[in-house]
MIRODREN-293485 format. One line per 3 residues: number of its first residue (from 1); for each residue x, y, z of N, C-alpha, C. Coordinates in steps of 0.001 Angstrom, whole numbers. Example, Ala and Ser with C-alpha at 12.3 -4.5 7.8 and 13.67 -1.06 7.14 Angstrom:
1	13190 -5690 7800 12300 -4500 7800 13200 -3300 7800; 12850 -2250 7080 13670 -1060 7140 12900 30 7870
//
This chain:
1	-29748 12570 14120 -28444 12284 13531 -28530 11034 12658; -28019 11146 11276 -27961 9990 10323 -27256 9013 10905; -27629 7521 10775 -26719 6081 10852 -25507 6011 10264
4	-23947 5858 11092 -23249 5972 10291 -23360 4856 9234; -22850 4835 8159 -22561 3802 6654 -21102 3863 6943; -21084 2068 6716 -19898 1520 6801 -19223 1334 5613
7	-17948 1335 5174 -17120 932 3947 -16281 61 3795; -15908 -575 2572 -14535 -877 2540 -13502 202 1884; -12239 393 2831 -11532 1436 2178 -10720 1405 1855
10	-10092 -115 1628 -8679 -804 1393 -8697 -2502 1069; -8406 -2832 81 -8624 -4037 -238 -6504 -4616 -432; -6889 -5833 177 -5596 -6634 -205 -5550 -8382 -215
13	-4486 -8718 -955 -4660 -10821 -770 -3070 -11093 -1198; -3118 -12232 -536 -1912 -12926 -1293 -2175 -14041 -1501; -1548 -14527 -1860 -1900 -16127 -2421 -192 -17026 -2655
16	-539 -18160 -2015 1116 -18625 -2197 1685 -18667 -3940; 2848 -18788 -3894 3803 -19002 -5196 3031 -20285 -6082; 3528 -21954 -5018 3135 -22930 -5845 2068 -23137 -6121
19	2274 -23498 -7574 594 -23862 -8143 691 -25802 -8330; -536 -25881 -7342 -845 -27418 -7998 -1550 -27561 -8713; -1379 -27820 -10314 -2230 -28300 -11090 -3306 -29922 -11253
22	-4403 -29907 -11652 -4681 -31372 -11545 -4139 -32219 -12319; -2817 -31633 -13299 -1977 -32987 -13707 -1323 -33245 -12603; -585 -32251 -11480 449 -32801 -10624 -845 -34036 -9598
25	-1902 -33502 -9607 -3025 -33914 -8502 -2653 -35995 -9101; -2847 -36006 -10565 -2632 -36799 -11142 -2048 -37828 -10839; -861 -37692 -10290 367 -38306 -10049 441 -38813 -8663
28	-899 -38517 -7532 -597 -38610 -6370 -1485 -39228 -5918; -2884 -39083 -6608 -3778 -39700 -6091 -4407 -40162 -7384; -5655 -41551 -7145 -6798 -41484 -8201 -7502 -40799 -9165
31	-7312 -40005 -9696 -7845 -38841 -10389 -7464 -38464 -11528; -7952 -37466 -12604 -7596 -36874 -13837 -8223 -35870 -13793; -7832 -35002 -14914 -7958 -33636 -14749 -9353 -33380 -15463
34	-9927 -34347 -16228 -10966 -34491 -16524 -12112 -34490 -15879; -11790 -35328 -14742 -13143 -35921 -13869 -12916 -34821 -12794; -11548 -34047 -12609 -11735 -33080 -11388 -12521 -31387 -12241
37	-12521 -31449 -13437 -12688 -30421 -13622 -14759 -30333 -14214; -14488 -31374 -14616 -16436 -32154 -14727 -16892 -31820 -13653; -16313 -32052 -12367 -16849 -32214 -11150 -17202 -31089 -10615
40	-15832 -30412 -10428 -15766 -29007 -9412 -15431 -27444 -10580; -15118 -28217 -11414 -14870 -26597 -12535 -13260 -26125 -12029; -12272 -26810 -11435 -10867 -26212 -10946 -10127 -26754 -11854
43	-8889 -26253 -12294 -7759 -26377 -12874 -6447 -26270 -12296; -6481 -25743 -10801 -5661 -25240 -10202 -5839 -24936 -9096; -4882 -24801 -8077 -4870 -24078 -7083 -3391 -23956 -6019
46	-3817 -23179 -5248 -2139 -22635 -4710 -2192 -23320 -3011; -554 -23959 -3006 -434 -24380 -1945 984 -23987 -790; 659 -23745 -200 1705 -22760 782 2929 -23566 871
49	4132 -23366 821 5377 -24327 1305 5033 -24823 2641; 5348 -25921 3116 5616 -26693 4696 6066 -25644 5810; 5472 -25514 6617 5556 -24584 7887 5174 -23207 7482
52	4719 -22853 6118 4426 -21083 6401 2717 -21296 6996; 2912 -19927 8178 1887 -20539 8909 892 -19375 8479; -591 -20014 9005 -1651 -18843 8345 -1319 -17418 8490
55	-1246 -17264 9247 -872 -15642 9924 -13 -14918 9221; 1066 -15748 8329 1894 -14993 7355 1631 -14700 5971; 217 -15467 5594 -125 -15313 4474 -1271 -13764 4928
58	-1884 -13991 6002 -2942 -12962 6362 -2012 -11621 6551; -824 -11528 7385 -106 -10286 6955 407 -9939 5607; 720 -10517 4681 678 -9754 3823 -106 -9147 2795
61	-1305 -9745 3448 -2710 -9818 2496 -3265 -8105 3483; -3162 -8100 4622 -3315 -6981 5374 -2352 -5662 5100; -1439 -6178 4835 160 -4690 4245 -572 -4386 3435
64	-1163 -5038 2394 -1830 -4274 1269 -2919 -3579 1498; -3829 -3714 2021 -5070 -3528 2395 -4896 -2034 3194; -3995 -2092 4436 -3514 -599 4429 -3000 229 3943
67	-2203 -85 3009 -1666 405 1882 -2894 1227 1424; -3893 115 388 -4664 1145 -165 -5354 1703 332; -6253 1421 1600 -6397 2813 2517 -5755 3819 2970
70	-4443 3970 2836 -3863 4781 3137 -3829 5249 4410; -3884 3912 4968 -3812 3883 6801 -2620 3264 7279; -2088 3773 8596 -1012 3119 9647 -1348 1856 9850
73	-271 889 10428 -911 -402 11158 -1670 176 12501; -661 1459 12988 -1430 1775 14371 -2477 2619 14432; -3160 2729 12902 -4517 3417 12928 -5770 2591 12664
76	-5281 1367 13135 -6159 -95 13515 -6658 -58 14619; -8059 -405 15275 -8658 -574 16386 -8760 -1738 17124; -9026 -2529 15653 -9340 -3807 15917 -8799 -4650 14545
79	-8544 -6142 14683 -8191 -7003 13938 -9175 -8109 13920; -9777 -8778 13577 -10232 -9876 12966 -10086 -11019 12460; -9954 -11669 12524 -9341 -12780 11397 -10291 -13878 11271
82	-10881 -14498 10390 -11811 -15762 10124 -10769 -16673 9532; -10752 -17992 9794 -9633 -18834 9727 -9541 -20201 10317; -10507 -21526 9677 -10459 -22418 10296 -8729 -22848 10260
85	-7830 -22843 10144 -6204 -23509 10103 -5603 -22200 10577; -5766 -21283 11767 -5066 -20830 12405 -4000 -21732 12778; -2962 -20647 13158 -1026 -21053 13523 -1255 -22417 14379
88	-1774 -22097 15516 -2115 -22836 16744 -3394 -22655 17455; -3600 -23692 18526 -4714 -23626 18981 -5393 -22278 19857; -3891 -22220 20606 -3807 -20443 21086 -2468 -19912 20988
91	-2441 -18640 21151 -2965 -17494 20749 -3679 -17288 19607; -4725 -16671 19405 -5137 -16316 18068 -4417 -16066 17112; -4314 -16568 15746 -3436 -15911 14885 -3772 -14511 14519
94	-5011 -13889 14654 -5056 -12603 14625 -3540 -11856 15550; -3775 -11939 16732 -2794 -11500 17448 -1429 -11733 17126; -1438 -12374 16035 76 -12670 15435 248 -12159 14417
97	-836 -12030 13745 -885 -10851 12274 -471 -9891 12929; -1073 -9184 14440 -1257 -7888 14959 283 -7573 15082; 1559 -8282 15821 2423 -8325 15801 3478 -8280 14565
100	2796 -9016 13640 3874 -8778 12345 3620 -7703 11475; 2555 -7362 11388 2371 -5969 11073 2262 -4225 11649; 2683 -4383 13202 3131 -3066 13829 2026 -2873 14246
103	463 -3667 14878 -410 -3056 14930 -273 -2886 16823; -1400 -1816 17046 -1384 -1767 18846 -2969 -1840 18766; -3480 -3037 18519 -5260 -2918 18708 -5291 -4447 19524
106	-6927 -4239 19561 -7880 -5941 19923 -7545 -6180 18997; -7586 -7817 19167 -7146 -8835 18253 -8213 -10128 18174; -8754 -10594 17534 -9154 -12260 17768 -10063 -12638 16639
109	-9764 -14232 16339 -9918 -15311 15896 -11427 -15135 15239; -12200 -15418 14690 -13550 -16412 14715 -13711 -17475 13709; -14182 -18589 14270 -14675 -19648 13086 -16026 -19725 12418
112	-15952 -19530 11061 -17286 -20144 10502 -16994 -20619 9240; -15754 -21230 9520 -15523 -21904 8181 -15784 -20887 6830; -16025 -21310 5743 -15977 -20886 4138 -17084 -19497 4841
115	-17710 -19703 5706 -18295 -18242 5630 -17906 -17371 6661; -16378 -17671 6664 -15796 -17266 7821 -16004 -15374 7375; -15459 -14824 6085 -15413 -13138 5631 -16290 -13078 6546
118	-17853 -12891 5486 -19187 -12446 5589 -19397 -12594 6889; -18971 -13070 7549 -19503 -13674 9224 -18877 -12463 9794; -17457 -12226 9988 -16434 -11096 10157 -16569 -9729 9938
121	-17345 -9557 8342 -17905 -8459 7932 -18628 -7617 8799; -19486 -8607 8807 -21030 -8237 9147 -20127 -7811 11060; -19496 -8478 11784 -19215 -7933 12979 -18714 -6580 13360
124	-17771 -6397 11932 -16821 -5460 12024 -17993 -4090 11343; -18513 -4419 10752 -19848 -3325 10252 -20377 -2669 11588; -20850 -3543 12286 -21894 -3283 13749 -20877 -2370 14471
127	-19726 -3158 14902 -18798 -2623 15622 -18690 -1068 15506; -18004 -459 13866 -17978 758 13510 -19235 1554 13690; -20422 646 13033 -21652 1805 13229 -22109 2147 14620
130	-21950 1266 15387 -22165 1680 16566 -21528 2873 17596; -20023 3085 17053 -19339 4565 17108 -18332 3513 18056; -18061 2108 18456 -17308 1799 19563 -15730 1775 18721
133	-15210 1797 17359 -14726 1755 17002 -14054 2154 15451; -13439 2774 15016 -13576 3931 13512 -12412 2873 12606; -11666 2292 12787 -10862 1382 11563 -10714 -357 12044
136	-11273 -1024 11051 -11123 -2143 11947 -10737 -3470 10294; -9689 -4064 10831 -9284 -5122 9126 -9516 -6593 10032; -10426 -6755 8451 -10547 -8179 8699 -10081 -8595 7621
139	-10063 -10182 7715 -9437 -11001 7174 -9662 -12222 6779; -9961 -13005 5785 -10350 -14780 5501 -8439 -15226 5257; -8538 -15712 5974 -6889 -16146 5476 -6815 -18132 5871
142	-6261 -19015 5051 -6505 -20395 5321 -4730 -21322 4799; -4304 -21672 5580 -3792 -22410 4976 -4551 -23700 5225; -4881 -23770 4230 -5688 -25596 4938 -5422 -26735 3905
145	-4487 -26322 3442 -3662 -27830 2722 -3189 -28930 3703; -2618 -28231 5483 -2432 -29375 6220 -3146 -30040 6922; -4557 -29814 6691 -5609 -30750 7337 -6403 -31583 6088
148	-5493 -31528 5019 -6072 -32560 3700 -5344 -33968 3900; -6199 -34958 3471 -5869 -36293 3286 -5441 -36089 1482; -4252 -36297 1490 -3823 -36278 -104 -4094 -37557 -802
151	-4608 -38497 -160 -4956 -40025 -922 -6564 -39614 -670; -7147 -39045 -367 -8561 -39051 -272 -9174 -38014 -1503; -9218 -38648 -3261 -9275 -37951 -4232 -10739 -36970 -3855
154	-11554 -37430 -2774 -12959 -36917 -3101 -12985 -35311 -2235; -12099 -35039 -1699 -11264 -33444 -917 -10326 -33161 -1211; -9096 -33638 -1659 -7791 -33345 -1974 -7564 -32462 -3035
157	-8487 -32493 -4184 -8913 -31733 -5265 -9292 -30863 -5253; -10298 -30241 -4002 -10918 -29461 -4158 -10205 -28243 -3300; -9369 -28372 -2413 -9172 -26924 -1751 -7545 -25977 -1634
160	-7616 -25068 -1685 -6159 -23889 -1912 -6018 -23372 -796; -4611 -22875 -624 -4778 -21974 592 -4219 -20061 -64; -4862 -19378 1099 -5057 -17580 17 -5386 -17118 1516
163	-5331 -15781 1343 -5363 -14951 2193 -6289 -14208 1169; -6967 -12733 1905 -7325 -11243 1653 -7703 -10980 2558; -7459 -9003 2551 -7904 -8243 3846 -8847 -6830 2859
166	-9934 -6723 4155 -10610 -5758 3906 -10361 -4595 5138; -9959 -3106 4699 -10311 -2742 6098 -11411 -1838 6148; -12101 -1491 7141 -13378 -1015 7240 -13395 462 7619
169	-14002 1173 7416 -14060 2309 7837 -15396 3409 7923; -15380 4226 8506 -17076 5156 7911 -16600 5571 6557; -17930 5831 5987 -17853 6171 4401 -19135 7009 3890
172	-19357 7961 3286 -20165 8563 2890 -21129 8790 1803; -21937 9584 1139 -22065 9343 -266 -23180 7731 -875; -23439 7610 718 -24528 6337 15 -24077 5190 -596
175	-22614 5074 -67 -21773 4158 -692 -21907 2963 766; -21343 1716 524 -20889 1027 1951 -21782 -282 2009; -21538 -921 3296 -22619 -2099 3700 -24344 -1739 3699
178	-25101 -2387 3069 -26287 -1959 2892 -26928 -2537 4093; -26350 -3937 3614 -26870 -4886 4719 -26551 -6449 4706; -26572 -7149 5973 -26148 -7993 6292 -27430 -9335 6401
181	-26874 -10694 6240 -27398 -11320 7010 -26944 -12707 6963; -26905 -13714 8183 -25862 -14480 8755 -27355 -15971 9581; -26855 -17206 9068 -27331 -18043 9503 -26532 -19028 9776
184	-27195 -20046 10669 -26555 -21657 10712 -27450 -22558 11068; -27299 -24011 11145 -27851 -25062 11391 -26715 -26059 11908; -26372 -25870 13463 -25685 -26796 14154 -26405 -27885 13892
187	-27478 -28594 13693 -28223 -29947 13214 -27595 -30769 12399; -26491 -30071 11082 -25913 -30455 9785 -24792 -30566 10370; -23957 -30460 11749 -22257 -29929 11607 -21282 -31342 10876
190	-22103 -32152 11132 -21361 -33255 10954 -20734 -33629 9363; -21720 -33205 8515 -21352 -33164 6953 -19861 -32492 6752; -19244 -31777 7166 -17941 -31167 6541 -17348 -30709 7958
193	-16643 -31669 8281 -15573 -31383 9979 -14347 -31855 9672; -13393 -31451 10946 -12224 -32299 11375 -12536 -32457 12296; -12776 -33777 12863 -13323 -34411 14087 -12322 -34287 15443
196	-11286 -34619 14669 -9981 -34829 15961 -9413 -33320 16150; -9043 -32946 17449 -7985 -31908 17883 -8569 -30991 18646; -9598 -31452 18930 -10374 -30882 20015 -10661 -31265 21024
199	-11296 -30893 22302 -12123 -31187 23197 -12530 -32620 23039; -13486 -32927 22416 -14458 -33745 22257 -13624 -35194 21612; -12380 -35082 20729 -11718 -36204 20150 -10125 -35903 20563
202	-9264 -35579 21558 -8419 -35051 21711 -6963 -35958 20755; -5731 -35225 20646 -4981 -35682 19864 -4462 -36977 20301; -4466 -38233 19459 -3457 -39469 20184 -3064 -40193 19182
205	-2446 -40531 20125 -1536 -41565 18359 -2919 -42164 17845; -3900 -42793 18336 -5005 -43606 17699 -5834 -42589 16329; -6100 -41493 17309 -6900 -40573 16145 -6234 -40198 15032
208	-4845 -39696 15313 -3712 -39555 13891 -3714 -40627 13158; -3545 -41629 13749 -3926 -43089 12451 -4760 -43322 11864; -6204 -42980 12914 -7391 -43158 11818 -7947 -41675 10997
211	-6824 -40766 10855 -7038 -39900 10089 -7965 -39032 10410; -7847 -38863 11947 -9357 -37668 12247 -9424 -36542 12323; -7793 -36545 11729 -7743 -34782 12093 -7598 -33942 10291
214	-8075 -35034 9459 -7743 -34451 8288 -10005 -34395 7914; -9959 -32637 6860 -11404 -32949 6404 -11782 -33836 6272; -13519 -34132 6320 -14075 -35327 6100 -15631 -34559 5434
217	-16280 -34884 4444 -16674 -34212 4062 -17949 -35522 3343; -19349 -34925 3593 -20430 -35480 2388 -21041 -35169 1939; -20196 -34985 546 -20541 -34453 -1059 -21925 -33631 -951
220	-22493 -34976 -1442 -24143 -34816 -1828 -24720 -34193 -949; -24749 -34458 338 -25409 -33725 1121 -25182 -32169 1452; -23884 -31650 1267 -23591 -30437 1396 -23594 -29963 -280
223	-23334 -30326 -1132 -24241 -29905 -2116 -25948 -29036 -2040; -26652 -30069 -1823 -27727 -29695 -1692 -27932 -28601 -671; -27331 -28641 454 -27786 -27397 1507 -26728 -26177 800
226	-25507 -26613 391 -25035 -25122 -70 -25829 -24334 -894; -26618 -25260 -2186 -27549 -24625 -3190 -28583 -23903 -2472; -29359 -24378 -1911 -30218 -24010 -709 -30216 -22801 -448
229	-29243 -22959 874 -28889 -21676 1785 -28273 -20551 1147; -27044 -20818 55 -27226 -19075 -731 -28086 -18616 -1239; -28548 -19306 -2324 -29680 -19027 -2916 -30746 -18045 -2007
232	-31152 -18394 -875 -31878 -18042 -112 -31589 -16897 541; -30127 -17159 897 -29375 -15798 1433 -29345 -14539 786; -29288 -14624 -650 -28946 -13798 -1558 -30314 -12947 -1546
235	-30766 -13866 -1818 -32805 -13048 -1750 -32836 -12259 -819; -32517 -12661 125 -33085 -12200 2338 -32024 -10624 2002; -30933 -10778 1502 -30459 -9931 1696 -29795 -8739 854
238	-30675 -9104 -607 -31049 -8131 -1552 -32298 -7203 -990; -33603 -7948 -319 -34412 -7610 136 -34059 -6890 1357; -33192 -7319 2249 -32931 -5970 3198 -32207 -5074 2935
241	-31381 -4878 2133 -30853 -4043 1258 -32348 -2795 777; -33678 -3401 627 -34088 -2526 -213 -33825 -2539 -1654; -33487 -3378 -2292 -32942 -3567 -3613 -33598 -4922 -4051
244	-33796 -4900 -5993 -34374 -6077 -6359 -32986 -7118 -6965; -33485 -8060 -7567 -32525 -8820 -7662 -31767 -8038 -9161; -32242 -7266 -10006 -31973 -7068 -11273 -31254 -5445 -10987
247	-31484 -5123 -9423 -30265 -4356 -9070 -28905 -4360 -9188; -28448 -5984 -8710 -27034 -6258 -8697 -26274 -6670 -9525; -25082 -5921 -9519 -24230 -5271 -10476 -22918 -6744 -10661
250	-23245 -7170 -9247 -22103 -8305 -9065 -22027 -9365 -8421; -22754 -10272 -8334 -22641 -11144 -7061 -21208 -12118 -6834; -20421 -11923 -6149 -19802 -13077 -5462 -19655 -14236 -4767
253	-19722 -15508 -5005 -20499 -16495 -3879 -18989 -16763 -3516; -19145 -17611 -2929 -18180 -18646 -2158 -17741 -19940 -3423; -16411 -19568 -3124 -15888 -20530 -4810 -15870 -22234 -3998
256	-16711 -22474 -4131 -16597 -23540 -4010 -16235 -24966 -4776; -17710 -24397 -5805 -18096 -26218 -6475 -19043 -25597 -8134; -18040 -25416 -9253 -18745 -24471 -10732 -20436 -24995 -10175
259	-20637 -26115 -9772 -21635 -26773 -10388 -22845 -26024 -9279; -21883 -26282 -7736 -22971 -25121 -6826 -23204 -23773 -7216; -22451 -23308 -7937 -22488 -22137 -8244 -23241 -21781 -9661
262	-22812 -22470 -10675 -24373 -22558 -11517 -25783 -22888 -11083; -25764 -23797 -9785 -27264 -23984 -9541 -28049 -22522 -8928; -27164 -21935 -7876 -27430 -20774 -7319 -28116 -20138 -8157
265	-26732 -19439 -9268 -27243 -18498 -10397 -28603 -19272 -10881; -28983 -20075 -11396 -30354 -20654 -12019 -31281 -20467 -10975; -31231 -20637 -9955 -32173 -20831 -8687 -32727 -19586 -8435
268	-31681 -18364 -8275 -32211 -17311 -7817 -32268 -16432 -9047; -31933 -17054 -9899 -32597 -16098 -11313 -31659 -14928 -12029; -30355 -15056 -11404 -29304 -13565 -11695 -28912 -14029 -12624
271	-27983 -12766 -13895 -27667 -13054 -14992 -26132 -13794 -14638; -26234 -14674 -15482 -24776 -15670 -15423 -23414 -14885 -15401; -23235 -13456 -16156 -22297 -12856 -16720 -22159 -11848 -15110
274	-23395 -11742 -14329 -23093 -10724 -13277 -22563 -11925 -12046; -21878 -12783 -12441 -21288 -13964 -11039 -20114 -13812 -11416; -19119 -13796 -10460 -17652 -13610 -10326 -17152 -14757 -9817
277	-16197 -15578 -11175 -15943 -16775 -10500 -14583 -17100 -10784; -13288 -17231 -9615 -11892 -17289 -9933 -12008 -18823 -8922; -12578 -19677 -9283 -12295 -20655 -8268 -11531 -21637 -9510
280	-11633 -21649 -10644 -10725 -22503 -11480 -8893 -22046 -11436; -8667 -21019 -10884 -7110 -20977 -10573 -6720 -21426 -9279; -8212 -21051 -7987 -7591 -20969 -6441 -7774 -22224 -5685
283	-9291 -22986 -6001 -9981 -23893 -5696 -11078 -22882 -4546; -10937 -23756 -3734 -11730 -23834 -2067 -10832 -23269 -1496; -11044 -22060 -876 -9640 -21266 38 -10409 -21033 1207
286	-12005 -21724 1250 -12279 -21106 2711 -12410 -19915 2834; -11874 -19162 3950 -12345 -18432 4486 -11953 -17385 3347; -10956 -17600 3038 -10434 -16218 2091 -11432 -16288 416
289	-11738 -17616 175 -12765 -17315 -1157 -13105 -16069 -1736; -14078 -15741 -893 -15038 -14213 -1093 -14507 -13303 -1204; -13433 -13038 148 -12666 -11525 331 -11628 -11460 -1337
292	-11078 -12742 -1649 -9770 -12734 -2916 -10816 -12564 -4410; -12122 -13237 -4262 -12597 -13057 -4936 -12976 -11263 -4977; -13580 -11389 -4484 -13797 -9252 -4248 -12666 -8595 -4609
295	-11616 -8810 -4453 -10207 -8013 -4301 -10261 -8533 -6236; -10276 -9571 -6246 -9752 -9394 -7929 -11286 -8987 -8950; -12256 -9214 -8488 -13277 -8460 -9550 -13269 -6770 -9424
298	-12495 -6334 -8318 -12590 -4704 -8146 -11421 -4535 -9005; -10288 -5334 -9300 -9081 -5247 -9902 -9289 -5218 -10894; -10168 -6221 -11925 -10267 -6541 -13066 -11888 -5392 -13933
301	-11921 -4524 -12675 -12914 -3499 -13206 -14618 -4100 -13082; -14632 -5329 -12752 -16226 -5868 -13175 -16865 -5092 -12062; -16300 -4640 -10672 -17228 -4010 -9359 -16166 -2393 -10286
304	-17025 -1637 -10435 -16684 6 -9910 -17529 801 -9301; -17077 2214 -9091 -18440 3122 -7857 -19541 2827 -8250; -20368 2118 -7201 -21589 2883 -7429 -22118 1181 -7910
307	-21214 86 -8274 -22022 -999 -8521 -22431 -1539 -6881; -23706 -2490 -7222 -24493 -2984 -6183 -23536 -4334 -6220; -23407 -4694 -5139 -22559 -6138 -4934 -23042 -6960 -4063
310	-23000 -7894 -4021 -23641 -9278 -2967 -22628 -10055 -2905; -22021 -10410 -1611 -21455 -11720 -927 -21943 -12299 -14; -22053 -13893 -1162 -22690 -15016 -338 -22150 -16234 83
313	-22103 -16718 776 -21540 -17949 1459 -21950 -18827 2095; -21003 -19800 2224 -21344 -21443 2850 -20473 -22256 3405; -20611 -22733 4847 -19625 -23321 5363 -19921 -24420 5974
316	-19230 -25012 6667 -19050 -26108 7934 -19806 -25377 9111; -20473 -25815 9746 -21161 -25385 10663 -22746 -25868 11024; -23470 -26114 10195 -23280 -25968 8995 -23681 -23972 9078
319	-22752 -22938 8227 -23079 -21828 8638 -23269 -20775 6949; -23908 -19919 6726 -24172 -19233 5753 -23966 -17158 5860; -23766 -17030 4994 -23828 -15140 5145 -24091 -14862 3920
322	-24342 -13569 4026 -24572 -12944 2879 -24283 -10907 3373; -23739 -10358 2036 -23606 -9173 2837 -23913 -8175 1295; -24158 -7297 1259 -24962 -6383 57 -24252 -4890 200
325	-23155 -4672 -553 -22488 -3428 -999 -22487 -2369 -1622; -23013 -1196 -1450 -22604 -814 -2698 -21764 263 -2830; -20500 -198 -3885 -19107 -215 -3816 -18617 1516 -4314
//
């Protein structure tokens, strides 16, 4: 009996209303739109009103997503969600998507930061091929504007909050996940955290003052390992794919940083014109990057049947993925 092949069979995102531009950025902190756009390649990005909580941006990023599959909420098995700025600490905000959208499945959480999708993907792939489960939506969804220091110009600039949902399904025709592959280096975690609100730094008036619960992030150093580790990823997992690099039709990275993302493309040798890059409207959305990115290059026609696709990523963790489509 053939391996089942996994798909995507429904794509969806939302993204909040307000747009902060780096003139408004201007006005609030140290900065110009000059030196933010030299830096990171952004012009923009979207920030959720006060109290809308992740879970409401991830349901409506999921309504769609069944929509174009042309599936029930209750023809869901399972839910997913990747999402460092979940609602609360518990319940999962998955289980709260599951609720606002009519679903009756498993529900839960995982963290891997910016490579939260690909991390999700790759679970929800195994899951289906293995026969334990036939529809399963995941999700990158972030509000993480409320763990920014807005006087701290060297993060404040750089990140949006966005939702998208993929849902998964068997698929036929040689189409689907080719292949996966997923790393980390707990050695690095310390470069890009929120220290406070956990276990280890719990909440008190002291830590809220010294600002421990907002990102903290170093530049240079996660620079260099982001270039690194996609780069590398992309290879590992063109190659398990069975495919060369002058196969792919599309690569997607993780919108991070124009400048990480030109090094990639140079590093691993792909044509500049086959990289999909909307991070100058969204910024840094985390977990949702990849999935909103995917959802609008299938929109805008650059992925159609039959193109080869690569999503690659980079997070806090320090953690990496990569996943190889073909669409």
């Amino acid at each position: 009996m053939s391996q089942r092949r996994v798909g995507i069979l429904g794509l969806g995102a939302y993204m909040p209303e307000r747009v902060l531009k780096n003139s408004d950025l201007e006005k609030i902190v140290d900065t110009s739109d000059e030196w933010i756009q030299t830096r990171t390649g952004i012009k923009e990005r979207r920030i959720a009103e006060k109290g809308t909580p992740t879970s409401e941006l991830a349901a409506r990023a999921a309504r769609e997503a069944l929509a174009q599959a042309n599936l029930k909420p209750t023809d869901l098995d399972l839910i997913i969600l990747a999402t460092i700025s979940p609602d609360m600490v518990f319940p999962s905000a998955a289980c709260i998507v599951q609720n606002k959208i009519g679903a009756r499945c498993a529900a839960f959480d995982i963290s891997a930061a910016c490579s939260g999708f690909p991390y999700a993907l790759t679970l929800a792939e195994g899951l289906i091929r293995s026969g334990s489960y036939k529809h399963i939506l995941v999700i990158g969804a972030e509000v993480i504007s409320t763990y920014i220091n807005w006087k701290d110009r060297s993060t404040c600039v750089l990140f949006g909050d966005g939702a998208g949902a993929a849902v998964l399904g068997e698929v036929k025709d040689g189409h689907g996940i080719l292949a996966t592959y997923l790393g980390a280096d707990g050695s690095q975690a310390k470069l890009l955290q929120i220290p406070a609100g956990g276990s280890a730094i719990p909440t008190t008036v002291e830590s809220v003052s010294q600002g421990l619960h907002y990102v903290q992030m170093e530049g240079s150093e996660i620079f260099k390992s982001a270039v690194r580790t996609m780069s590398d990823a992309v290879v590992e997992v063109v190659k398990r794919a069975g495919l060369k690099l002058e196969d792919i039709d599309c690569l997607i990275p993780h919108q991070a940083n124009l400048r990480i993302l030109n090094a990639v493309t140079e590093r691993v040798g792909i044509d500049a014109n086959k990289v999909f890059v909307n991070l100058d409207r969204y910024g840094n959305m985390s977990a949702a990057s990849t999935i909103v990115a995917l959802y609008e290059a299938v929109k805008e026609g650059k992925i159609k049947k039959g193109s080869n696709v690569v999503l690659v990523a980079f997070g806090s963790g320090l953690t990496w993925a990569a996943c190889t489509i073909r669409w």
